[in-house]
N, C-alpha and C positions, 0 to 999 in steps of 0.2 A: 504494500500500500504506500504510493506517496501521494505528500499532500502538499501540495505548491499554495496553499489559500491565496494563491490569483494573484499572486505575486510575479510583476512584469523581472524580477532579477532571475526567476529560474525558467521564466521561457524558452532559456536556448537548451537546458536541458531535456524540457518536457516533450519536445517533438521525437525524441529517441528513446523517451522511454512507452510515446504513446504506441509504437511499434509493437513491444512487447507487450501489449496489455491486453487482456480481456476483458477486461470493463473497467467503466469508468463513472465515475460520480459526481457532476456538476452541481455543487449548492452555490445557493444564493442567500442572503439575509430579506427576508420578508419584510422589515422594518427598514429596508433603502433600497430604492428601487435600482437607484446605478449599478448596484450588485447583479440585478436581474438583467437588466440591460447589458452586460457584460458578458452575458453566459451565450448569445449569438456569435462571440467573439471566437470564446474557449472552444464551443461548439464546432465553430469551421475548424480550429485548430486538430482535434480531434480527429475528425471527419478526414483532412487533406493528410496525415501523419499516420492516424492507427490501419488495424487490419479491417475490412470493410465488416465483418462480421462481430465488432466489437459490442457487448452490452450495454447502450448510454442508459443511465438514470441521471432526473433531472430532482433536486431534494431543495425544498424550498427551508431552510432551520428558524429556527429564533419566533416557532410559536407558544413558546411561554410565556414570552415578552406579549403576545398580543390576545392571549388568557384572558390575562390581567387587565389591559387595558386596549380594546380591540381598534383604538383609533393611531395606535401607534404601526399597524398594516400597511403599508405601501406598496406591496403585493398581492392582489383577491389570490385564493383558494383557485378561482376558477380562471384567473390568468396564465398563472404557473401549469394547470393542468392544458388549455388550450395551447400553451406554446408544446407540451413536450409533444400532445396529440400531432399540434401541424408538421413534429421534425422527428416521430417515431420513436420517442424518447417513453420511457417507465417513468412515473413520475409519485411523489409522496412527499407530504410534509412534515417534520421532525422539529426535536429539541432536546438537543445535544446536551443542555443541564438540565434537565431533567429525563433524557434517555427516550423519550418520546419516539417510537416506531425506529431507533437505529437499528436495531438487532433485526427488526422485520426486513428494512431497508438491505442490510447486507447480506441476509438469506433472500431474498430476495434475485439480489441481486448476481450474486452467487448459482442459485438454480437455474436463472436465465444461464450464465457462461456453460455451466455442464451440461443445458436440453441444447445450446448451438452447436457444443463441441460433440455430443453423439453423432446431433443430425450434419456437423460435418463430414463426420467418421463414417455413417451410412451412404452419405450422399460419394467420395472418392473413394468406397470399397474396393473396386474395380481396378484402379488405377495403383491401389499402394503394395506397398513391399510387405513381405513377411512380416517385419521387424515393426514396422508400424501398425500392421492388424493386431500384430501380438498387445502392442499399447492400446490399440480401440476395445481391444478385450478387455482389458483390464479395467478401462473407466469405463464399461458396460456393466460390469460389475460390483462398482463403485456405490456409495450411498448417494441417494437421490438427492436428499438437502444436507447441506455440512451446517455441525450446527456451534455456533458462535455462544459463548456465556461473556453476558453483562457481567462487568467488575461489579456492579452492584450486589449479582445473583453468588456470586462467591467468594467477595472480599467483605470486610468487616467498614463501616463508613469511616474511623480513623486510616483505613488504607489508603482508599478512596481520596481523602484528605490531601495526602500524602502525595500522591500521584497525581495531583490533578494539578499545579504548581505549571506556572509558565515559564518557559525562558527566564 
């Protein structure tokens, strides 16, 4: 997992590592829209770099801030969902403090990358070598969803504490 938070200094990285990736996860903060408007950017970036089969999800975060107080939204619910519709994107809204759908989000996201990697492994049957049928087998085999635990669901909240510390 890397995470550039949109950060114009690791752009000349992230086109090399979008190569390698099976998915990818475009958030935005729902409480500034520039953030949202940004993500057509990262998007093309994506799209011109990764492998055409990549999983995008589109994650709108920072709905606990508007819980609380719902005029502090600069992004509807149903913007963020129309943009992912018009560009084929999975799309959900979260909240990273208070853990709001991440775990959904990354199974999620995750079972997309394993249903594309079978159906590609069905789809070039024909075409591959020994060696890599022997590998189609094996993630035929594989568990369907991989499942991720919340630091919440197995650490103590002084752990928590602990680790959650910024730069």
């Amino acid at each position: 997992i890397w995470d550039t938070a949109g950060q114009e200094r690791y752009r000349s990285i992230t086109s090399a590592h979008y190569r390698r990736s099976a998915g990818a996860i475009l958030v935005y903060d729902i409480t500034k829209r520039k953030t949202f408007l940004s993500i057509s950017k990262w998007l093309e970036e994506i799209r011109q770099n990764a492998d055409k089969d990549i999983v995008i999800m589109l994650v709108g975060n920072k709905v606990d801030i508007t819980e609380k107080d719902e005029s502090k939204r600069k992004v509807t619910y149903e913007q963020g969902a129309s943009f992912a519709r018009e560009n084929n994107l999975f799309f959900a809204e979260a909240s990273a403090v208070s853990k709001l759908n991440v775990k959904h989000i990354f199974e999620n996201l995750l079972q997309e990358i394993y249903n594309n990697r079978l159906k590609n492994n069905n789809r070039s049957f024909s075409t591959r070598s020994s060696a890599t049928y022997d590998s189609a087998i094996q993630l035929t085999k594989a568990r369907s969803i991989i499942k991720l635990n919340d630091i919440k669901d197995n650490e103590s909240e002084d752990d928590n504490k602990n680790k959650m510390k910024c730069c």
